[in-house]
C-alpha positions as CSV (number, residue, x, y, z in Angstrom):
1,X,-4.8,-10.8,9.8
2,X,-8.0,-12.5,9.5
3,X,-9.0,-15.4,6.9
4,X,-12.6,-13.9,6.7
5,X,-11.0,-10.5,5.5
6,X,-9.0,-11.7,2.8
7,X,-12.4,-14.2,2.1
8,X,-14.6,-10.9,2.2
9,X,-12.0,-8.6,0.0
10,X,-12.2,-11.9,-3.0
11,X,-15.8,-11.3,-2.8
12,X,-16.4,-7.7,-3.1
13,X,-13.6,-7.3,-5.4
14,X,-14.5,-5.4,-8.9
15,X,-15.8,-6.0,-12.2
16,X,-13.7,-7.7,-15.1
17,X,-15.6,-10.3,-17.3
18,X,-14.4,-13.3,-19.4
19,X,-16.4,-13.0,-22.9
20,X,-18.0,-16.2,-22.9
21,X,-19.2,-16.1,-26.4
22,X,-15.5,-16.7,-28.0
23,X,-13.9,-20.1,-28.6
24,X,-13.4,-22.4,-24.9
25,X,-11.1,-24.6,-24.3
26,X,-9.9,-25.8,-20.2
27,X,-6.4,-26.3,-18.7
28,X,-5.4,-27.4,-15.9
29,X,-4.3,-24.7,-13.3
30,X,-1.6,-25.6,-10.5
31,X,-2.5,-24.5,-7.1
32,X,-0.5,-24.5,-4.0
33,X,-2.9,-25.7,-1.2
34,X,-2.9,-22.8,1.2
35,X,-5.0,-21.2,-1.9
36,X,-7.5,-23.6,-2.4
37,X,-9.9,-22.7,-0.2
38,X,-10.9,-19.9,-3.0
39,X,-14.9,-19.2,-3.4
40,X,-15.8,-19.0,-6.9
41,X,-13.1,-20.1,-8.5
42,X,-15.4,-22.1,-10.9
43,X,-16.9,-18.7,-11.5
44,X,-13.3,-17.5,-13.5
45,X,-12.3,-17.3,-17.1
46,X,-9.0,-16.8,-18.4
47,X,-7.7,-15.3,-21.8
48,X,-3.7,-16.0,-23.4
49,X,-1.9,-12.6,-22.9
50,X,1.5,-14.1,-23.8
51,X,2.8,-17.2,-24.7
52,X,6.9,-18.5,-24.9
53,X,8.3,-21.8,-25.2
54,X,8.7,-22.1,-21.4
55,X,5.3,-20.6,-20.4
56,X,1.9,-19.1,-21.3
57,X,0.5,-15.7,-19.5
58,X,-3.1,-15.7,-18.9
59,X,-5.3,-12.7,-17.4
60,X,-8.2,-14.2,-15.1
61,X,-11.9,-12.9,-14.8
62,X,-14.9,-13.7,-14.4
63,X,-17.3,-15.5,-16.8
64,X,-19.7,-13.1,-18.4
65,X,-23.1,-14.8,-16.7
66,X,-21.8,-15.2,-13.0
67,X,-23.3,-13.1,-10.5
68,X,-21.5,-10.0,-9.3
69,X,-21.7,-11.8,-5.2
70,X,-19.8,-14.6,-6.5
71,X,-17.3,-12.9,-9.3
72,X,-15.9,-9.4,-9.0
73,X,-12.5,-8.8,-10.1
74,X,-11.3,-5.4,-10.7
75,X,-8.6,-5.7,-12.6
76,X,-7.6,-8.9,-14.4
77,X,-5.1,-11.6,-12.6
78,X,-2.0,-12.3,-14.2
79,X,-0.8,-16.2,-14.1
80,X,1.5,-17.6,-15.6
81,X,2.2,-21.4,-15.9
82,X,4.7,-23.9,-17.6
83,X,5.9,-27.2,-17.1
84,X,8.8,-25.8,-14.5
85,X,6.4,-23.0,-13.2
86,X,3.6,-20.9,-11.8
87,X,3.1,-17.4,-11.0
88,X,0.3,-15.7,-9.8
89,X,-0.6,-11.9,-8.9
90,X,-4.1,-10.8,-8.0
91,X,-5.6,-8.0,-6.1
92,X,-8.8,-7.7,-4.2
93,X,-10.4,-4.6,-3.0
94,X,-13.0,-4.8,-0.7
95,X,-15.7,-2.3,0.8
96,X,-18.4,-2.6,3.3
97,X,-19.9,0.9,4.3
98,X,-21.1,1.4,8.1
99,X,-19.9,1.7,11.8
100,X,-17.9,-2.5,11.3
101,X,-17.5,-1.9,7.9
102,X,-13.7,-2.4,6.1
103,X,-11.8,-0.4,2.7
104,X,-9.2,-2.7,2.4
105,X,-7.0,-3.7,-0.5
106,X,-5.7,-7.2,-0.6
107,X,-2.4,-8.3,-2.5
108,X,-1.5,-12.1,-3.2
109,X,1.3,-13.6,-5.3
110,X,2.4,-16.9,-5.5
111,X,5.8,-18.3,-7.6
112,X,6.3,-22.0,-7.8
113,X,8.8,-24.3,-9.5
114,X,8.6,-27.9,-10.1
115,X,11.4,-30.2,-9.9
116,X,9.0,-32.6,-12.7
117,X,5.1,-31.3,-12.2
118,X,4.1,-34.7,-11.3
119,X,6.6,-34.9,-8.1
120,X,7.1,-31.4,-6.3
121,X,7.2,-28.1,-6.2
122,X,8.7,-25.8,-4.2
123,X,6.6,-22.2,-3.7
124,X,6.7,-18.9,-2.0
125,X,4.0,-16.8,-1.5
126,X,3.0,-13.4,-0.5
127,X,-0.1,-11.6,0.9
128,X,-0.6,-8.0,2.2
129,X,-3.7,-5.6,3.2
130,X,-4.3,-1.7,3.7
131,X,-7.4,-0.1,4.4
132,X,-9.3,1.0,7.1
133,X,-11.5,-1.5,9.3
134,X,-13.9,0.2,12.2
135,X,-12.9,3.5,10.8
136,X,-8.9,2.7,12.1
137,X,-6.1,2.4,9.5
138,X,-4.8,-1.0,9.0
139,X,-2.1,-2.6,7.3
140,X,-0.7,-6.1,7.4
141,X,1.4,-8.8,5.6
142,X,2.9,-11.9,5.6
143,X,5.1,-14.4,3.6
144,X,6.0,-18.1,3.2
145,X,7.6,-20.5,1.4
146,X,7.3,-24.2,1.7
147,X,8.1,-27.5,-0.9
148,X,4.7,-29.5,-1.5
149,X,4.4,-33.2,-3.0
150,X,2.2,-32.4,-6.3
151,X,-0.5,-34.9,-5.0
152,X,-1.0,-32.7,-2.2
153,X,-1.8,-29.9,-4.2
154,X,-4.1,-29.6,-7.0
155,X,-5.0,-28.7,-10.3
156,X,-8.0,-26.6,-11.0
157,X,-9.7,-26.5,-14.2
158,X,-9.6,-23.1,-15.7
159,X,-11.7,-22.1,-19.1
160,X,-9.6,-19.9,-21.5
161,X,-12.0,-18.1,-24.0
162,X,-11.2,-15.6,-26.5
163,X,-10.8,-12.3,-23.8
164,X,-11.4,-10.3,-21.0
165,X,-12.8,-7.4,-20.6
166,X,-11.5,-5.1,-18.0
């Protein structure tokens, strides 16, 4: 499977929107770093779906005045993220009409735990594709799991506002 496919399936993904105009605050977001090669990800706003006294559930979109070419999420993200953990589901569907053109759907998850967040955590992750590319069916996935020194991930900054629309 190709990196520019699941690159090109992030960027043509489809429309939710962070409503801007509510109250703003920004966390920190943990990041395993085979993910953080991400485009846009400044573009991205989250909103608190559920919150627990081990973690807090957000649902990711994108900020109400970013372009469509550098936001367009379908249907909201789910991540979820305490001080032991972080879980992440998101899908991408991408479409580019023609005789080299793609329909593919891409699905990613991550789950990591932290032995303390500031020393390691240990993560697998998950990422499959269907669709047709050239007019042929496709389908593809792939899994890993590996233990990363915090330092050598990284924390992105994340804006929570009041909601998403989706």
């Amino acid at each position: 499977m190709r990196t520019s496919i699941f690159a090109a399936a992030f960027l043509a993904s489809l429309g939710a929107r962070a409503n801007e105009s509510s109250t703003r605050t920004t966390i920190g977001l943990f990041s395993p770093t085979w993910d953080n090669n991400l485009p846009g990800v400044t573009s991205f706003a989250a909103s608190v779906a559920g919150i627990n006294a081990e973690a807090t559930t957000y649902h990711v979109g994108c900020m109400d005045d970013v372009a469509k070419s550098d936001c367009d999420i379908a249907t909201s993200w789910t991540i979820t993220q305490g001080p032991e953990t972080v879980n992440f589901a998101a899908q991408y569907v991408a479409t580019n009409p023609g005789a080299d053109g793609y329909d593919v759907t891409v699905t990613e998850t991550y789950d990591c735990s932290f032995k303390f967040w500031s020393e390691s955590a240990s993560c697998t992750m998950s990422a499959s594709m269907g669709g047709t590319v050239r007019g042929d069916s496709t389908a593809s996935s792939s899994s890993s799991s590996a233990t990363y020194s915090t330092a050598a991930s990284s924390y992105y900054k994340m804006d929570v506002t009041g909601g998403v629309k989706s």
